[in-house]
C-alpha positions as CSV (number, residue, x, y, z in Angstrom):
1,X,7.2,-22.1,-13.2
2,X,3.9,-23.5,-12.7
3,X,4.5,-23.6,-9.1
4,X,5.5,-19.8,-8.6
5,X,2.4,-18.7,-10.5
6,X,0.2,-20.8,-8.2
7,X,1.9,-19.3,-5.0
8,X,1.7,-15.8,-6.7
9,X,-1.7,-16.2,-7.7
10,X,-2.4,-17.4,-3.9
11,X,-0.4,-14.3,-2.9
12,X,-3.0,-11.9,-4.9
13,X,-5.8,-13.7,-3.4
14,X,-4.3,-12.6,0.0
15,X,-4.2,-8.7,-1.1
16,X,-7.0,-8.4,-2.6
17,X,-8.2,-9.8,0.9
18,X,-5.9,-6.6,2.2
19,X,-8.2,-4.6,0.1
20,X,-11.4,-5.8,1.7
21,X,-10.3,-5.7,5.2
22,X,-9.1,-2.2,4.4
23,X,-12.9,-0.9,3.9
24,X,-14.1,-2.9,6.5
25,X,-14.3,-1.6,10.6
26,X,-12.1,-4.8,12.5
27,X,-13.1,-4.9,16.4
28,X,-10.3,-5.9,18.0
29,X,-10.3,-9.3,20.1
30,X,-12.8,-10.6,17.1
31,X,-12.1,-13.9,14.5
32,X,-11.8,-10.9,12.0
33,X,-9.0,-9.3,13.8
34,X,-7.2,-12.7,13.9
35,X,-7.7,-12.9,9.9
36,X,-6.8,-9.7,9.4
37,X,-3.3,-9.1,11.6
38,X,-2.2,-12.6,9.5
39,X,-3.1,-11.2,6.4
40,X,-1.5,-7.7,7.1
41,X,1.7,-9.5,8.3
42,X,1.9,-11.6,4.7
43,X,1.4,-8.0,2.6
44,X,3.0,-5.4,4.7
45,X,6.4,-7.0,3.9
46,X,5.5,-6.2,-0.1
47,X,3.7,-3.3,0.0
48,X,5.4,-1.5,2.8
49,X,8.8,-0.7,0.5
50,X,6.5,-0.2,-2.6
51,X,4.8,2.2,-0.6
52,X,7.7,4.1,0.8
53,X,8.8,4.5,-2.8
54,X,5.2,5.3,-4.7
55,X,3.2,7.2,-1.8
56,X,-0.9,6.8,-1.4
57,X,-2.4,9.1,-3.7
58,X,-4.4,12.6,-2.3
59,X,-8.1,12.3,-3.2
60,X,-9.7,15.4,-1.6
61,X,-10.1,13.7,2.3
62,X,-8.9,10.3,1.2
63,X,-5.6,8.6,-0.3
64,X,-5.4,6.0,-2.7
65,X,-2.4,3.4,-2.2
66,X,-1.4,2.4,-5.5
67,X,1.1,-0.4,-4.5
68,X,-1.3,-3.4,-4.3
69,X,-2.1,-2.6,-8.1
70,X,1.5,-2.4,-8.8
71,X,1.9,-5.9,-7.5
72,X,-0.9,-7.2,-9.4
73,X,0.4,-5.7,-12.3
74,X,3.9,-7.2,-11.3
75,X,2.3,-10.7,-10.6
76,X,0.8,-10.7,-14.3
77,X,3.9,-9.7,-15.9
78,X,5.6,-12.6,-14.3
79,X,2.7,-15.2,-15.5
């Protein structure tokens, strides 16, 4: 069990990296791009049925995607 928690705890370390890149303005062909398209490819497999079930959230001009904090919240319930 310690093992999964360590590998889910790496795996929240990795979206909350999601999160960042999400605010941040990639240039393709950059290091960053590189970091980010691995990153997206180990998330997108989670969050992209969480957020076909749970949509992003309307905020005026913005949406808020709630399905990283449901897998934190998931992750913590497990550990």
């Amino acid at each position: 069990m310690a093992l999964i928690c360590t590998l889910l705890g790496i795996y929240s370390w990795i979206i909350f990296a999601r999160i960042i890149l999400s605010w941040v303005r990639v240039e393709p062909g950059t290091g960053l791009a590189s970091v980010a398209s691995v990153v997206y490819n180990l998330t997108e497999p989670v969050l992209g049925p969480i957020r076909a079930v749970i949509p992003p959230m309307r905020l005026g001009v913005a949406a808020l995607d709630l399905s990283p904090l449901l897998v934190f919240l998931v992750i913590m319930i497990i550990c």
